[in-house]
N, C-alpha and C positions, 0 to 999 in steps of 0.2 A: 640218542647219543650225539646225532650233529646238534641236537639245539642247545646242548648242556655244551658241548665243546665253543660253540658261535657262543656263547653267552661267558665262558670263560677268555675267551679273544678280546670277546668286548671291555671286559675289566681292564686286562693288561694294557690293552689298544689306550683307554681313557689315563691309566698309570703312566703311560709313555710319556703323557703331554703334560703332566700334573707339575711341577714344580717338587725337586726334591723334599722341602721343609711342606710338602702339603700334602703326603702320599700316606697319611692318616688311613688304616681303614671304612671311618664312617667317609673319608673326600673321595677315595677310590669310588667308591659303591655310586656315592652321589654323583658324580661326573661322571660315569657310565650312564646313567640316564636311562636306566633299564623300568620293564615295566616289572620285572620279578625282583629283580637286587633294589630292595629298598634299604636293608638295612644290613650290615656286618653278617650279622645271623640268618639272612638268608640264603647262606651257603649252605643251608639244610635243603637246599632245593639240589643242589651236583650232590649232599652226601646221603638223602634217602634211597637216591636209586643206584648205590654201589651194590648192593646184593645184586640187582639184576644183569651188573656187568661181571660180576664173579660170577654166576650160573653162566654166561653166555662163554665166560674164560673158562670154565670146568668139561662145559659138555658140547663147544661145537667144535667142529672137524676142519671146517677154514680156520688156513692160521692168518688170517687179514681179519678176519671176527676179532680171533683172539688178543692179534698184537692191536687192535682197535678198543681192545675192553679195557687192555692194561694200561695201553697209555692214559682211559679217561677216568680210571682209578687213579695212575699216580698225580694227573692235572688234581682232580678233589682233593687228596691230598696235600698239595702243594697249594691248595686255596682256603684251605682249613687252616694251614698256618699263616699265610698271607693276611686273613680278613680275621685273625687270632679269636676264632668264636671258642669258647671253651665248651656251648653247648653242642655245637658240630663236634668236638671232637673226642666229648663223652660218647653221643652217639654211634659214630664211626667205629669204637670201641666195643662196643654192645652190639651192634650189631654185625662185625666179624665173627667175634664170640658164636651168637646164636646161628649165625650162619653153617659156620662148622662144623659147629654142637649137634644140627637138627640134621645135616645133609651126610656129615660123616661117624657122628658120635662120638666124637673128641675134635680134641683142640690142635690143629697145626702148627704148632710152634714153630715152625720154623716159616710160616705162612705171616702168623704175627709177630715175629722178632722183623720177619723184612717190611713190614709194614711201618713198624715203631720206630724202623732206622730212617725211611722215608721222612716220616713226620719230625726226628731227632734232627735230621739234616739240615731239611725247611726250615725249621725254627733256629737252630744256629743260623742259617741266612740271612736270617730276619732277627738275627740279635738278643732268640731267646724271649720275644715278647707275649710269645702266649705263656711261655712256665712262668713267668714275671706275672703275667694279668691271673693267670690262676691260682699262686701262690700268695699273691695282694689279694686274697677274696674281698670284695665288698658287692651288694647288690642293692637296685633301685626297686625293686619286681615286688618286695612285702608291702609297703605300702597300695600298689597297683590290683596284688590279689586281694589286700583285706575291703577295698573300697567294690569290687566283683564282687565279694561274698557280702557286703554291705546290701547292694542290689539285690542279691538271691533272694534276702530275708526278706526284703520289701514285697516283692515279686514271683515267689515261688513255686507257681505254676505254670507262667506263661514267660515270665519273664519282661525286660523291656524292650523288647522287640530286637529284628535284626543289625545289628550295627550300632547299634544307640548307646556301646559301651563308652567313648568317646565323646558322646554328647552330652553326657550326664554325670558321668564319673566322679567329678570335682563334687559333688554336692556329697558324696560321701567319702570322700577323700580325705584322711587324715596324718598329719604330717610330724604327731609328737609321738612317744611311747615305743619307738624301736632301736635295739642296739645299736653301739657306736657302728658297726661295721656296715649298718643299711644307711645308703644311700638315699634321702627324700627326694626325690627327682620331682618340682613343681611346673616341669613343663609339660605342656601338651602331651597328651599319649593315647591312640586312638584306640590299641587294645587292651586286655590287662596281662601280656605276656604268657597267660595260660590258658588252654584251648578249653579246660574243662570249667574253666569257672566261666568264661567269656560265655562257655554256653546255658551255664546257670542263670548268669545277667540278664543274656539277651532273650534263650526260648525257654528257662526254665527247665523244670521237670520234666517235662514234652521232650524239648526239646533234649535232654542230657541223657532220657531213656532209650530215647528212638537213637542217638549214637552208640550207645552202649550196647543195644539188641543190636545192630548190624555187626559190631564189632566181634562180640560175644560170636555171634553165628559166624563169620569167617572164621574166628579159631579153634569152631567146632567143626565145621567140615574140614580144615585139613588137619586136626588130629585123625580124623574118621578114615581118612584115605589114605595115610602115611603109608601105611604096614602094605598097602597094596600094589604100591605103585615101587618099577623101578629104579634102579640110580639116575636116570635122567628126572624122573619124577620127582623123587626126594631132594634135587639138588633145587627142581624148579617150586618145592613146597620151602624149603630152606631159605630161598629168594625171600620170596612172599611173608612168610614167617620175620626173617630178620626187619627187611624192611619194614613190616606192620610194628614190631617192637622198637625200634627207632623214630618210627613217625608217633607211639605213644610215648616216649620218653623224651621225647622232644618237643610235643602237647605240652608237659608239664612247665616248661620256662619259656615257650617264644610264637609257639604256631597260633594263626589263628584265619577265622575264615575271610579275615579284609583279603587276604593272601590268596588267589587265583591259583595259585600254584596250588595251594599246600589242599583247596577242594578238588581238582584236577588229579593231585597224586591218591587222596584218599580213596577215590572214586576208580580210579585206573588199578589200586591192589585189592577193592572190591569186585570189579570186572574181573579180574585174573584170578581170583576165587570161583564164582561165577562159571567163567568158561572151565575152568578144570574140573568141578561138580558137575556140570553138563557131558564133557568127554564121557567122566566115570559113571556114568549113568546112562552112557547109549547102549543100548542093547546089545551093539558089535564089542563094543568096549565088555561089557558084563559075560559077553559068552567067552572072549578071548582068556576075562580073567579067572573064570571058573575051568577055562580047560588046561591053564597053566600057571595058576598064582598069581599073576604080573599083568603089567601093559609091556609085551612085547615092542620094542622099536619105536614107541611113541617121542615124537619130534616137539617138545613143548617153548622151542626158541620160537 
């Protein structure tokens, strides 16, 4: 929580000093000087871990927890419309959705009307520029995936090694044959915007299977343990859950593994699978749940 709020500081702090006509999303980002905020879209780094701050708003008992989750919900937020990522804010949407969906079995409307009003507000602030950039659809990204899948074909088992998406790209990069509305973007671009083809490029099959089987197995063990575990449980499966479904629908247009972050967070809601398979599987844990349905009183913050 503090390094995502220090990293939200740092935005604004760099906003401060920026010259009004230059307070551009990509100038903000770039004059913050961050080693995570490279680019607009990397506000997927504040908006994958809102699940984890609505499980610590749902189920702790300090209210300094509490009013400390909500305010770094409404900061994301408020920086989803500031840095107008359209992909943040599919996200953010989807995985409210499943959040609620999996922890409560329905939808809190009145949880997602106050959220829509936050984001409605933001964006009047700011002049309406994300419903403006998402209504203007146009994208640069088709060209970027078909020259990924270009390499796959070349390379299909191994791929062209780690990070070599950027080094090679161009050579199957092709820039006629798409609708008016795509964007050819001929400049430099070290990923191809999409986490599953980037891993086709670079490890191949290997490399796309072995993400798949781990991924696959996290959402088999907490379908397996839902029904067993309490309301603290479920809300902390519900986390895990939303955020897993947010960090892959957001694979599909921007993550990729140059991003420190985005293996850091992969790997952080693999451990939290991990540890909560472990709980459910100690012996104390198994005799508690056989002699009463549940994990009694289990503390999952």
């Amino acid at each position: 929580m503090a390094a995502l709020l220090f990293q939200a500081g740092n935005l604004f702090v760099a906003a401060w000093f920026l010259p009004a006509d230059a307070r551009t999303p990509a100038d903000i980002v770039s004059a913050a000087n961050s080693v995570i905020l490279i680019v607009p879209n990397d506000v997927l780094f504040f908006v994958l871990s809102m699940p984890l701050f609505l499980f610590l708003f749902q189920t702790s008992v300090d209210w300094r927890v509490r009013c400390a989750a909500v305010f770094t919900i409404v900061v994301t937020l408020l920086l989803v419309m500031w840095l107008q990522s359209r992909t943040a804010l599919l996200v953010t949407a989807l995985m409210l959705g499943v959040y609620f969906v999996v922890a409560a079995r329905r939808l809190p409307w009145k949880s997602m009307i106050s959220a829509s009003l936050v984001l409605g507000v933001a964006d009047l602030v700011f002049g309406f520029a994300l419903i403006d950039k998402v209504m203007s659809f146009n994208d640069s990204r088709l060209p970027l995936w078909q020259a990924a899948w270009a390499m796959f074909l070349e390379e299909p088992l191994t791929g062209f090694g780690p990070h070599m998406y950027g080094e090679i790209y161009q050579r199957f990069f092709v820039s006629e044959g798409f609708a008016a509305n795509v964007v050819v973007d001929n400049r430099h671009t070290p990923w191809p915007h999409n986490l599953y083809l980037e891993l086709l490029a670079e490890y191949g099959l290997i490399g796309f299977i072995s993400f798949a089987s781990l991924t696959f197995a996290a959402a088999l063990t907490v379908m397996r343990h839902y029904a067993l575990v309490d309301a603290n449980g479920k809300h902390f499966l519900a986390a895990i859950a939303a955020s897993s479904a947010g960090f892959l629908v957001a694979a599909l247009f921007e993550l990729s593994l140059l991003r420190l972050w985005v293996v850091i967070h992969l790997f952080i809601l693999l451990s939290f699978v991990a540890y909560f398979k472990v709980q459910q599987t100690n012996p104390k844990t198994v005799a508690s749940q056989r002699s009463s349905g549940n994990i009694k009183g289990k503390n999952y913050a």
